[in-house]
ZAMARGU-4260 file (C-alpha; in steps of 0.2 Angstrom, whole numbers, plus 5000, padded with zeros to 4 digits):
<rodrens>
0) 5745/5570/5635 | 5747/5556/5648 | 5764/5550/5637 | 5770/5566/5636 | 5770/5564/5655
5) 5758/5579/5657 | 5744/5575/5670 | 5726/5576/5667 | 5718/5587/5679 | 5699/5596/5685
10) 5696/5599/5667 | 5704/5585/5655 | 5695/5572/5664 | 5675/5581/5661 | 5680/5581/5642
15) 5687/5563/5641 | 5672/5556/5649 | 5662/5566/5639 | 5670/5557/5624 | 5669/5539/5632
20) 5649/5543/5634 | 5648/5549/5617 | 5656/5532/5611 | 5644/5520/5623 | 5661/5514/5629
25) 5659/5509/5648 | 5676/5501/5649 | 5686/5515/5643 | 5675/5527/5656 | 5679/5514/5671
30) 5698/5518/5666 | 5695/5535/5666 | 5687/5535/5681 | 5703/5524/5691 | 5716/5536/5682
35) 5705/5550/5690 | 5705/5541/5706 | 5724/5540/5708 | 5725/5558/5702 | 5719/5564/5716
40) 5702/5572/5705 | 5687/5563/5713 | 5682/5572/5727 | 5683/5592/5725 | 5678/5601/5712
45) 5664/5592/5708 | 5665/5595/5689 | 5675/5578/5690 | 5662/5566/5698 | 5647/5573/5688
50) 5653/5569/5672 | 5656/5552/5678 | 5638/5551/5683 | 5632/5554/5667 | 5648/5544/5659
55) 5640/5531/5669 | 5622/5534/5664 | 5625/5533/5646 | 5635/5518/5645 | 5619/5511/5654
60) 5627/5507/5673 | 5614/5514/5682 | 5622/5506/5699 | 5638/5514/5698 | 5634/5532/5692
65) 5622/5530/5709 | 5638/5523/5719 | 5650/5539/5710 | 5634/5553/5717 | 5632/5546/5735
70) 5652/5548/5736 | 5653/5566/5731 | 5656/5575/5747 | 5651/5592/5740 | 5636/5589/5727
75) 5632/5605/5718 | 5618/5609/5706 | 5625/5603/5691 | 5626/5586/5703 | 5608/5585/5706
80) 5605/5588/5689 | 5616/5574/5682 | 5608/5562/5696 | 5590/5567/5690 | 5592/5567/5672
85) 5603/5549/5674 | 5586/5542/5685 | 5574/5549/5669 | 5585/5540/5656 | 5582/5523/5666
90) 5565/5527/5669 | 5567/5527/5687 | 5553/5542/5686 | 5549/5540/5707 | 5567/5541/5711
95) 5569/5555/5700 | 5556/5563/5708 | 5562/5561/5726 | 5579/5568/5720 | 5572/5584/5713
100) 5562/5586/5732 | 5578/5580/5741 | 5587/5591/5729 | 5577/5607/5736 | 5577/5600/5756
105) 5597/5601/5756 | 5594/5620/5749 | 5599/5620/5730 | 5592/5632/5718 | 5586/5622/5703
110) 5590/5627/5684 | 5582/5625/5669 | 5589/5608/5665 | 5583/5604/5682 | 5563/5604/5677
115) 5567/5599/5660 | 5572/5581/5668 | 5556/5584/5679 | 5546/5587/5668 | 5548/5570/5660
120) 5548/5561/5673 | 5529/5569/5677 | 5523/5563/5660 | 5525/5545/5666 | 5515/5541/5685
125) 5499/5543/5676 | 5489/5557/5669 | 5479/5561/5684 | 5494/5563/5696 | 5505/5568/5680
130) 5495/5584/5679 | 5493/5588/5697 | 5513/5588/5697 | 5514/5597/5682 | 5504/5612/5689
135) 5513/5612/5706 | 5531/5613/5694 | 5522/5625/5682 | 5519/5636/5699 | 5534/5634/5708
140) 5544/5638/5692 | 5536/5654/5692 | 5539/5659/5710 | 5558/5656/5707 | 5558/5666/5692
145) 5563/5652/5680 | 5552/5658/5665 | 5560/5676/5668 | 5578/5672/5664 | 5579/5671/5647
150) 5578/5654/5643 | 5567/5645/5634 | 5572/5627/5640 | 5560/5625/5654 | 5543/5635/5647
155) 5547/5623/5631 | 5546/5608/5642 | 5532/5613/5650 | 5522/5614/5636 | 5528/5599/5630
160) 5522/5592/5648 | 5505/5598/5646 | 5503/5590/5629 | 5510/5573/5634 | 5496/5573/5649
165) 5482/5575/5636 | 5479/5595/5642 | 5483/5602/5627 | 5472/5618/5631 | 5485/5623/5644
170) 5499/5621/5631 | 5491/5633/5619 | 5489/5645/5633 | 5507/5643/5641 | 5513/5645/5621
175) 5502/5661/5617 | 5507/5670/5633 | 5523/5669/5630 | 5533/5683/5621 | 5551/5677/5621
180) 5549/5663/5608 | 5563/5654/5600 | 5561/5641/5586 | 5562/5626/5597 | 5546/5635/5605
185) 5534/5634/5588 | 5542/5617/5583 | 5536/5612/5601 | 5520/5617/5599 | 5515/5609/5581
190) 5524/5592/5588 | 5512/5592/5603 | 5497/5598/5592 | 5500/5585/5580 | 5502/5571/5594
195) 5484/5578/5601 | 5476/5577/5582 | 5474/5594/5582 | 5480/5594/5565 | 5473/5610/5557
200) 5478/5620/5573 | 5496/5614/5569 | 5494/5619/5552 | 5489/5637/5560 | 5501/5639/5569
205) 5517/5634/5556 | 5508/5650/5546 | 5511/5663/5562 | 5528/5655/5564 | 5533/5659/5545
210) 5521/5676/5544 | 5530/5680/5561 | 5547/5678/5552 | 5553/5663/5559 | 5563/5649/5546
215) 5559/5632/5548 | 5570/5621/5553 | 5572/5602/5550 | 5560/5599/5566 | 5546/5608/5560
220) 5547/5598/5542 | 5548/5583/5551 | 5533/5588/5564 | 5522/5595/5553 | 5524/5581/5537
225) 5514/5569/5550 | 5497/5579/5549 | 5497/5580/5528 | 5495/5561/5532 | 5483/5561/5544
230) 5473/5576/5535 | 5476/5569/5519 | 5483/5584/5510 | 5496/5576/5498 | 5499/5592/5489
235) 5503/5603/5503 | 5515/5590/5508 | 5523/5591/5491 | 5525/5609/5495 | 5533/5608/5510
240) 5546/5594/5498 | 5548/5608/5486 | 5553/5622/5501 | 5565/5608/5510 | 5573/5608/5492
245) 5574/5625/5491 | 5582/5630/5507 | 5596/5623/5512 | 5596/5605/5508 | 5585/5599/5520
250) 5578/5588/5510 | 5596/5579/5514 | 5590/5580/5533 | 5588/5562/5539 | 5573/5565/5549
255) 5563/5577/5536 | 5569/5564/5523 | 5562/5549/5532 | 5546/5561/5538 | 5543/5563/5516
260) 5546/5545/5513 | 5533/5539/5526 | 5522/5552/5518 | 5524/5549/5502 | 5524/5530/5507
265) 5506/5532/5516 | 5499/5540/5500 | 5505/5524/5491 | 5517/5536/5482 | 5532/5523/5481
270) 5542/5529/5467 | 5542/5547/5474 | 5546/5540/5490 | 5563/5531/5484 | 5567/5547/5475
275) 5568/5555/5490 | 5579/5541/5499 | 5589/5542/5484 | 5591/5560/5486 | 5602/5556/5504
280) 5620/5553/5502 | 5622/5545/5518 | 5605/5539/5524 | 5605/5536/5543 | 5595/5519/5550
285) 5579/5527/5553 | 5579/5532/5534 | 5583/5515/5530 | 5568/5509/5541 | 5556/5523/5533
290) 5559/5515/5515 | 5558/5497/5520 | 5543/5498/5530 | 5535/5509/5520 | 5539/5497/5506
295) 5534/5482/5516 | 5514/5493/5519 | 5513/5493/5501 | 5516/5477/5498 | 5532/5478/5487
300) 5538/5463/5497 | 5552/5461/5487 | 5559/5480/5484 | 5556/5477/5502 | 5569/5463/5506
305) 5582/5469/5494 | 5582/5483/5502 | 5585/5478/5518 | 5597/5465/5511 | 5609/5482/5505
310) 5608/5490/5521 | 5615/5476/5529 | 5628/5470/5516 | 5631/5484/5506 | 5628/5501/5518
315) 5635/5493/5534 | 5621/5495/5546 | 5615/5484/5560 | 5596/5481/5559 | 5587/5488/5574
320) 5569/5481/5582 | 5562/5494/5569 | 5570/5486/5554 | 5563/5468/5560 | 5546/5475/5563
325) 5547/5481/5547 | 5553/5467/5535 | 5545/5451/5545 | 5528/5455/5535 | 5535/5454/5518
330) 5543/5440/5524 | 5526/5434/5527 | 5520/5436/5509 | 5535/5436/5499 | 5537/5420/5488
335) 5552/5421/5484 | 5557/5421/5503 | 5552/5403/5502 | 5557/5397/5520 | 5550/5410/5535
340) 5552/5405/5550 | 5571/5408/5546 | 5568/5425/5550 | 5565/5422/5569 | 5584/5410/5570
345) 5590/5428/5561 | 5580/5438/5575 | 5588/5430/5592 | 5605/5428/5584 | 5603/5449/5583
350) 5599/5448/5599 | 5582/5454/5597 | 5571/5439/5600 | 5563/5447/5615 | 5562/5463/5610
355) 5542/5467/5611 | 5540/5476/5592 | 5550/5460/5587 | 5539/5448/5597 | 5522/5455/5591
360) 5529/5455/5573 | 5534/5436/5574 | 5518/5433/5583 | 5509/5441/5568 | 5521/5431/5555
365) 5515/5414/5561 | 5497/5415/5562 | 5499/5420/5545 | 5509/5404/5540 | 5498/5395/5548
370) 5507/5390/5564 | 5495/5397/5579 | 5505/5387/5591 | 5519/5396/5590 | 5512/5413/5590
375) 5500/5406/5607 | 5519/5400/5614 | 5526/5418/5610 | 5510/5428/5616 | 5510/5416/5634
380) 5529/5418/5635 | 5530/5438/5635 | 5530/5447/5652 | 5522/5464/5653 | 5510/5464/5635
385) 5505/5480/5627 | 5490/5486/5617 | 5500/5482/5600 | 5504/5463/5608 | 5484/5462/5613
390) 5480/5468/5597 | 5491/5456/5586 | 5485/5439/5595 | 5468/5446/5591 | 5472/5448/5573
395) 5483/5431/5571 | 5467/5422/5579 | 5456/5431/5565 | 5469/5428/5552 | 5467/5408/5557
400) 5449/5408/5559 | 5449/5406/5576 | 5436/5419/5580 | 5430/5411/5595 | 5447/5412/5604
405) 5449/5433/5597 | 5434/5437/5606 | 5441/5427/5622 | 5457/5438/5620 | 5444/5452/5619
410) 5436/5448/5637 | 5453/5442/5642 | 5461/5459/5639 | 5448/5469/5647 | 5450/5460/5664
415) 5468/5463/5664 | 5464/5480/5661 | 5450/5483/5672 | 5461/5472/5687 | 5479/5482/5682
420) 5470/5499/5681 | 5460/5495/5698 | 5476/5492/5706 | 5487/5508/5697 | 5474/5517/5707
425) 5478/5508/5725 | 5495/5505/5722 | 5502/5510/5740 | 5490/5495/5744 | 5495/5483/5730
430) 5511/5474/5731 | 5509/5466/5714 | 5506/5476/5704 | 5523/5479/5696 | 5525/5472/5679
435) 5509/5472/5675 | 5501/5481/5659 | 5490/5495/5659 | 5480/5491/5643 | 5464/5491/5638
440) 5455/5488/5620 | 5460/5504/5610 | 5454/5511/5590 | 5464/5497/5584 | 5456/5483/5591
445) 5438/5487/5591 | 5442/5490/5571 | 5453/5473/5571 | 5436/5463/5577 | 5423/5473/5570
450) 5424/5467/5551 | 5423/5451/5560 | 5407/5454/5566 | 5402/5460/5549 | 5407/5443/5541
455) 5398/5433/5553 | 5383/5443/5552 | 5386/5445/5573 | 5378/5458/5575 | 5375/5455/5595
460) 5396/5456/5597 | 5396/5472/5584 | 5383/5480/5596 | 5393/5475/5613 | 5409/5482/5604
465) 5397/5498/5600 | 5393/5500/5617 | 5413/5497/5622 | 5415/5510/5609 | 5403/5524/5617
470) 5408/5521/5636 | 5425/5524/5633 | 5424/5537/5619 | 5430/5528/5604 | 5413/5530/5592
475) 5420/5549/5586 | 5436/5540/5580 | 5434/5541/5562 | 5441/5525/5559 | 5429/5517/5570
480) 5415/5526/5566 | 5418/5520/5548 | 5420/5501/5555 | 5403/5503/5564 | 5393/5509/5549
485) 5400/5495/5540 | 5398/5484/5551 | 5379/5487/5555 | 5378/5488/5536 | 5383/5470/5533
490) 5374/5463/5548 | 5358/5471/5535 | 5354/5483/5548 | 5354/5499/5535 | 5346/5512/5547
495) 5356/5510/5563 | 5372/5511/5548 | 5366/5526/5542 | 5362/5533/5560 | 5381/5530/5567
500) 5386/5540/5551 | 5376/5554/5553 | 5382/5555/5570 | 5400/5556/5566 | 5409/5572/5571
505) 5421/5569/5555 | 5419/5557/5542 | 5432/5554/5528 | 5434/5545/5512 | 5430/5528/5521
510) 5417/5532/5529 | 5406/5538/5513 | 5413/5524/5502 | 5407/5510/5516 | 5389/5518/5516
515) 5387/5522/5497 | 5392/5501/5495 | 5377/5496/5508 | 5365/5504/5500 | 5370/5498/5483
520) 5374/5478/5493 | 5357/5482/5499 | 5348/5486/5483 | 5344/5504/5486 | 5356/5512/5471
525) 5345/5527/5470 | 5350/5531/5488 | 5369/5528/5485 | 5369/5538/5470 | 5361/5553/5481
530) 5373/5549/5494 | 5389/5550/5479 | 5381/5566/5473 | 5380/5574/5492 | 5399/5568/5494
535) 5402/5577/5481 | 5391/5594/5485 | 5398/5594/5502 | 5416/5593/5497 | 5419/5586/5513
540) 5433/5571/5505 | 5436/5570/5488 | 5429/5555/5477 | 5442/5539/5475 | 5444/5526/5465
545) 5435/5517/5478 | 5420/5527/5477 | 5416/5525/5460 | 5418/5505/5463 | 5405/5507/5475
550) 5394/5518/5466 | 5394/5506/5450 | 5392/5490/5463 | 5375/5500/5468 | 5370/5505/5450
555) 5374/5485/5444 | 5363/5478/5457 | 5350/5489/5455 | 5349/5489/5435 | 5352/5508/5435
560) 5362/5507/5420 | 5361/5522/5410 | 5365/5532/5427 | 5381/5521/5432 | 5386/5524/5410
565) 5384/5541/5413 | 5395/5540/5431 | 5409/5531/5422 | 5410/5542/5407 | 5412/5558/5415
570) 5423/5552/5430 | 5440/5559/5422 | 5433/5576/5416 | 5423/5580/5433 | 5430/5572/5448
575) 5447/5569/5442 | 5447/5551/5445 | 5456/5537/5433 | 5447/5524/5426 | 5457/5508/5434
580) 5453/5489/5426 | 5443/5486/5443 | 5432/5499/5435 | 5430/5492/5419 | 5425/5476/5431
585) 5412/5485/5438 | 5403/5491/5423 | 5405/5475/5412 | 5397/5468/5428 | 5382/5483/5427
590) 5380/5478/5408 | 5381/5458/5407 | 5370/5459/5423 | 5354/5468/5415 | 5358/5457/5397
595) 5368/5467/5387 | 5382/5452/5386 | 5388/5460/5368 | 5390/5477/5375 | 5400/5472/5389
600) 5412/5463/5378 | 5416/5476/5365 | 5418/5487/5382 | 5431/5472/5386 | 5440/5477/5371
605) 5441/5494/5375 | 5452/5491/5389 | 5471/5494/5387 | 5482/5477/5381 | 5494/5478/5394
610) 5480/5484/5407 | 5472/5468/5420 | 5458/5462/5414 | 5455/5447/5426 | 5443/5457/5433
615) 5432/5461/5417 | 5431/5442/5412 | 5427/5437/5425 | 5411/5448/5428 | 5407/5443/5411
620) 5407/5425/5416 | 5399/5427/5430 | 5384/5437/5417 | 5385/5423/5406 | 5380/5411/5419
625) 5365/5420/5423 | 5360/5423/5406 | 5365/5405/5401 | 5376/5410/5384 | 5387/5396/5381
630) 5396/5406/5367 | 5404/5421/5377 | 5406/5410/5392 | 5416/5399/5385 | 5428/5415/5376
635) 5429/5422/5395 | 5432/5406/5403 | 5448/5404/5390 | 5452/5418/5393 | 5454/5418/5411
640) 5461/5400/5411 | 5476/5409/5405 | 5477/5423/5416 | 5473/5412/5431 | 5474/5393/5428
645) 5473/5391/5447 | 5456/5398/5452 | 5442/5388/5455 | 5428/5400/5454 | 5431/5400/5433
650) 5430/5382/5430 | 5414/5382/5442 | 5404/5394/5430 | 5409/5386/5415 | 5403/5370/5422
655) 5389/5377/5427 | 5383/5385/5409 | 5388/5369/5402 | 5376/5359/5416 | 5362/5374/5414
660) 5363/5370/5394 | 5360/5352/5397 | 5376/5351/5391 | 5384/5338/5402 | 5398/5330/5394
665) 5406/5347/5391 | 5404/5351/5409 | 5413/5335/5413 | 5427/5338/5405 | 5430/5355/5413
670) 5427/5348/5432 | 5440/5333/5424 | 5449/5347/5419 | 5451/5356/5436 | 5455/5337/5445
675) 5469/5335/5436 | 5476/5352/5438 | 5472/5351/5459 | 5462/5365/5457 | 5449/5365/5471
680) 5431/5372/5473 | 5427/5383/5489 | 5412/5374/5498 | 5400/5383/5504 | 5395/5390/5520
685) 5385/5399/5529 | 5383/5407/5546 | 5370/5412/5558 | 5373/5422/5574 | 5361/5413/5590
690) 5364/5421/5608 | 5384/5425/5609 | 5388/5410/5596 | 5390/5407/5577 | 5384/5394/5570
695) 5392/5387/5554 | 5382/5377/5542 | 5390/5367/5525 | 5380/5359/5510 | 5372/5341/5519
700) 5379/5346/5532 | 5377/5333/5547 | 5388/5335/5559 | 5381/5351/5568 | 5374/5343/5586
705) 5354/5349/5578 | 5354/5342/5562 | 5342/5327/5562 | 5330/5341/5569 | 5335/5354/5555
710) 5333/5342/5541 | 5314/5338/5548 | 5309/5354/5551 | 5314/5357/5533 | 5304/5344/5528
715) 5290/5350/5537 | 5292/5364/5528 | 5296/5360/5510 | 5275/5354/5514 | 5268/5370/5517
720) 5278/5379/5503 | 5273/5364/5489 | 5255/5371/5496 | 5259/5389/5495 | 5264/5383/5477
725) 5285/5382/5479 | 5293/5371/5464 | 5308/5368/5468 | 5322/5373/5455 | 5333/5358/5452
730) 5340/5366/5437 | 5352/5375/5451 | 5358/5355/5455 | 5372/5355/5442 | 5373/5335/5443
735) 5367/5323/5431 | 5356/5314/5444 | 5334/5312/5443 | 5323/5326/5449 | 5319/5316/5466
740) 5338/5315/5471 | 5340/5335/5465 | 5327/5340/5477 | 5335/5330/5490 | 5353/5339/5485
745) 5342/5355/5485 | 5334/5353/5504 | 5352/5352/5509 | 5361/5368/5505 | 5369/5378/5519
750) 5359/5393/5518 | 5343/5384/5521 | 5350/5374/5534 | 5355/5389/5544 | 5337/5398/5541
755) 5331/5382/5550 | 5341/5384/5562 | 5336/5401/5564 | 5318/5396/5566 | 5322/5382/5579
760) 5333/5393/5590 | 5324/5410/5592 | 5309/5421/5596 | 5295/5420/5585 | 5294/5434/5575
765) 5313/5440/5576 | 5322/5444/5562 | 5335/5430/5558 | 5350/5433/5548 | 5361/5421/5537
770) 5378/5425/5528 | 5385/5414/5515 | 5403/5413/5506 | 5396/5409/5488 | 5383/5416/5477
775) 5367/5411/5484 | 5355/5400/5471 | 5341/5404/5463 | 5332/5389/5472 | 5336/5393/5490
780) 5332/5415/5486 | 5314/5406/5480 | 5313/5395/5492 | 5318/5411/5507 | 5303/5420/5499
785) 5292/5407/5503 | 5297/5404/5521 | 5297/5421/5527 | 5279/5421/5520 | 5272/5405/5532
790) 5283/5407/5545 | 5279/5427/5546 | 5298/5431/5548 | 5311/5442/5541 | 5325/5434/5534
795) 5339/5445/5530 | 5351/5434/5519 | 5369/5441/5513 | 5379/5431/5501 | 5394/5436/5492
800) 5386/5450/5482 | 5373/5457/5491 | 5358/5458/5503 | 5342/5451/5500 | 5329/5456/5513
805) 5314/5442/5512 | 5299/5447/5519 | 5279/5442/5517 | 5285/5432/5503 | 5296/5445/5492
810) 5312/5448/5493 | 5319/5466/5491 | 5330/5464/5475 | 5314/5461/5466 | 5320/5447/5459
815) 5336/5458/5450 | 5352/5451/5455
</rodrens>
């Protein structure tokens, strides 16, 4: 046009800049914006320098799209708009707000587009203020007549507005009295019940849209495929697959297919999931970061990493923060990614190395390589920390084993929270609060440290967590509800387990599967099996793989054998369940545990030749070890030395039988066996919560500050329990040594150390409880029995199986285990 020597005027220029925003391209819109200058086209109209304020905007030049709106002589409505919606998109949200006030000072009616912008910027100065705003522009809306025109821009804002605040309630109201609905209405209103988990009153209201005649649209798919997640209902998500196949392709949509692959993804449906991405033509980057994360959740590391490798090489596309997010864990795992820390020279040649997704992603991917020092460097280097950041130092310091320092995060953040949140209230007052992070411990973190607490058998931490839990409304989350239960459950404190389930508004799946596995860890199978058949009566959550594990765990420790038979062989026909090979485990576990060795082989044997049946020989090991048969031991031992040549725990129990058998020189040979392969054993520990500390104990162990005084009060007490008529059981010293040094060897084993420790360190009369890494022996569980009987104790010992509760002199597994 300009060549042809024709010049751009009033109506050219709006329409090239609306093209130079469109292409990011700030250059060619500061061009535009001279040529307009020499033109003569700046000042009047205006249609000239409001297209250049939001040219400016979205080429991100904040500055001079404020310099273009202060030089406009004669701003009109569609100026203040362009101002306002340019101070929301840089999150300027006071600013934004002081122009929509200026705005109405200087005399200008506001449109719809108006309160749209305002409306965002009201979701962001807090939720107290937030809502007062959003009343007063709710109000004022209505005495200017901007619901009455027509339009369904600004009523849809508003309910989005509501919803954003948390006040949900007046959402639904503003939506139900509302006649003149449009399609972004309803889609408004399942988004923002789905973001409120108010998922069945989403799925209501996608019924009245389609009963009321209104087609879905790819919105509403890509809305409503969220709650089948969170409601677990797979099946209706498959039908709402089927109608995006059967009307008009939008199962080709970018955002409803990267809505079914995350579904499909979080149902562990992976092959279904790349059919669907498969299914796309010309997938955009968020469809890309769909199947690669959901990949990556799944642990298909490498799928995972070839995949992003295509995208980048093959489809052309530049990773985003999303992508790296999303790949830097399989990186993590992934051995054929051999060198990791590449990734983060990758990261920052991207450009993204101070991204905060990025940041917490790198911080997670070297605690788990082992490098703490550099995720501390990255956590101590970020400015303004989020939830996630707090969460993810917490999990690295669990990941490394430094628990001391995650519950010091733990404190840590709830200052910051309590001190940032003191001063969001006073900010007229505070000059520094700017920059500073609004965060306090969310669902993620209290269920990031409570398993903590459960390994550690910390049960004054769980309970402080609990109460963190109840004050800020966090105990009728479902996914920390079930962290409680089985929290409380492992610290071997059944009843106040079973009393935070029953006082859960909604359980799911989890939540009954952690309490039927207490009560069988505990001993009371009879009680998990009546909890398995109420599941099942109340049809609240459908039985899952897990579930039956669980309920054959209890059935095996509790010598309920015909009943955990019966269970497996009917789990197909009445509960629709698969039998997987951690099944089989379970039950070859049941059988060898209560002697039928030959029964639990020939169901070995049953199992499918290409199925993994690690799991089966190694229960039957561990069988034969109790039992003592040298000849099956030594066939599951081989067998396993070929599916896992690597792991210790096999060439321990082949040992052992061997030792048990007097068999010495053969149990030589396999611990010479395991030397030269570098295969090593796991020592054993154990742990014993006193005051707010954990105390860790190993087998002789002598370097704990108390010892000489543990190993005499031991001594002391291996007296009284020779005259209550203890004999120690020094076949459980797998050493060819003399009796005299086997007790000595015996005296010495963590577990004991730490229920003398116990003894030293609290109340008489208090319950003390131990957790240990390893089987506990049969000397020390006699020796517990004992104790608890002369020192008038409960001793509430959990070791890798199980609980045994010791009281009076008995122990609650009577002696079955």
């Amino acid at each position: 046009m300009t060549a042809a020597g024709a010049l751009p005027d009033h109506f050219a220029f709006p329409a090239a800049l609306k093209s130079a925003a469109g292409l990011h391209d700030l250059a060619l819109g500061s061009q535009l914006h001279a040529a307009s200058i020499k033109s003569g086209h700046i000042s009047s109209p205006a249609a000239v320098p409001n297209s250049l304020v939001t040219m400016y905007a979205k080429c991100g030049d904040i500055c001079n799209a404020l310099k273009v709106f202060d030089r406009i002589s004669e701003p009109d409505q569609v100026s203040w708009n362009s101002i306002i919606s340019a101070l929301c998109m840089f999150e300027e949200w006071e600013m934004a707000l002081e122009g929509f006030r200026i705005m109405q000072e200087h005399g200008f009616d506001e449109s719809s587009f108006t309160l749209v912008s305002v409306s965002q910027a009201c979701t962001s100065v807090g939720k107290r203020d937030g809502r007062r705003l959003a009343k007063e522009l709710h109000g004022h809306g209505l005495r200017v007549g901007l619901y009455s025109d027509g339009k369904t821009y600004a009523y849809n804002s508003l309910i989005t507005l509501f919803a954003k605040l948390g006040s949900i309630g007046d959402s639904i109201a503003l939506f139900d009295r509302f006649d003149n609905r449009d399609i972004v209405t309803w889609n408004t209103m399942i988004s923002s019940l789905a973001q409120n988990e108010r998922y069945m009153e989403a799925m209501d209201v996608l019924h009245r849209m389609i009963v009321g005649g209104i087609k879905p649209d790819g919105v509403t798919l890509s809305s409503i495929l969220p709650v089948c997640t969170q409601t677990d209902l797979l099946d209706f998500g498959k039908e709402i697959h089927a109608f995006s196949v059967r009307n008009d392709g939008l199962c080709e949509n970018s955002f409803v297919a990267s809505a079914l692959v995350d579904m499909y993804c979080n149902f562990g449906e992976i092959v279904k999931a790349r059919l669907v991405f498969d299914g796309v033509s010309e997938p955009r980057l968020g469809l890309w970061n769909a199947m690669i994360s959901g990949y990556s959740q799944n642990a298909f590391d490498e799928e995972a990493l070839e995949l992003f490798i295509v995208m980048e090489e093959a489809a052309g596309l530049c990773p985003n923060a999303t992508t790296l997010a999303s790949v830097l864990p399989s990186c993590v795992r992934s051995k054929a990614f051999s060198s990791k820390e590449s990734i983060h020279g990758y990261v920052v040649k991207k450009g993204l190395g101070s991204d905060k997704y990025v940041e917490n992603a790198l911080m997670d991917m070297y605690a788990r390589v082992g490098k703490m020092e550099v995720s501390w460097k990255i956590f101590s280097c970020m400015g303004a920390r989020d939830v996630v950041t707090w969460n993810t130092m917490i999990s690295g310091c669990i990941v490394a084993d430094q628990l001391t320092e995650a519950f010091q995060l733990l404190s840590e953040m709830q200052r910051t929270g309590k001190r940032t949140a003191e001063c969001k209230e006073a900010e007229d007052e505070c000059s520094n609060y700017e920059g500073l992070d609004y965060e306090r411990p969310n669902n993620i973190t209290l269920m990031t440290l409570l398993p903590s607490c459960a390994s550690l058998t910390a049960l004054v931490k769980g309970k402080e967590i609990h109460g963190y839990a109840i004050r800020n409304r966090l105990d009728n989350d479902i996914a920390v509800g079930s962290a409680l239960v089985d929290m409380y459950a492992k610290c071997g404190c059944l009843t106040l387990s079973r009393r935070v389930f029953e006082r859960m508004p909604k359980r799911n799946v989890i939540t009954w599967n952690v309490l039927i596995m207490a009560y069988g860890m505990n001993g009371h199978g009879e009680e998990a099996l009546k909890l398995f058949h109420d599941m099942v009566a109340r049809r609240e959550v459908r039985p899952n793989e897990v579930t039956f594990i669980a309920v054959f765990a209890a059935c095996s420790h509790s010598g309920l054998v015909n009943e955990g038979l019966e269970v497996f062989n009917r789990m197909k026909v009445d509960y629709g369940v698969e039998r997987s090979p951690d099944h089989y485990a379970c039950v070859v576990d049941m059988l060898g545990r209560s002697g039928q060795l030959e029964k639990a082989y020939q169901l070995i044997k049953t199992m499918e030749p290409d199925s993994n049946q690690t799991g089966a020989w190694s229960s039957l090991l561990g069988a034969c070890c109790i039992h003592r048969d040298v000849k099956l031991g030594e066939i599951s031992a081989n067998q396993l030395f070929e599916l896992e040549p690597n792991e210790a725990s096999h060439y321990i129990l082949l040992s052992n039988i061997f030792a048990a058998s007097g068999l010495w020189d053969r149990a030589n040979e396999v611990r010479k066996r395991m030397k030269e392969m570098g295969v090593r054993k796991e020592p054993g520990c154990s742990w014993i919560e006193v005051g707010d500390k954990v105390h860790q104990f190993t087998v002789g162990d002598s370097l704990h500050p108390q010892s000489p005084q543990l190993h005499a009060h031991l001594d002391a007490l291996w007296e009284k329990m020779r005259k209550e008529g203890y004999v120690p059981d020094t076949s459980c010293v797998l050493h060819n040594v003399d009796e005299d040094e086997k007790e000595i060897l015996l005296c010495g084993h963590s577990e004991k150390l730490a229920i003398a420790f116990g003894l030293l360190n609290t109340p008489a009369g208090s319950t003390i409880r131990v957790a240990k890494n390893l089987r506990v022996c049969n000397d020390c569980h006699e020796a517990s029995k004992f104790i608890s009987k002369i020192v008038k104790r409960e001793i509430i010992l959990r070791d890798v199986r199980r609980f045994h509760h010791f009281k009076d002199g008995s122990c609650s597994c009577g002696d079955y285990w």
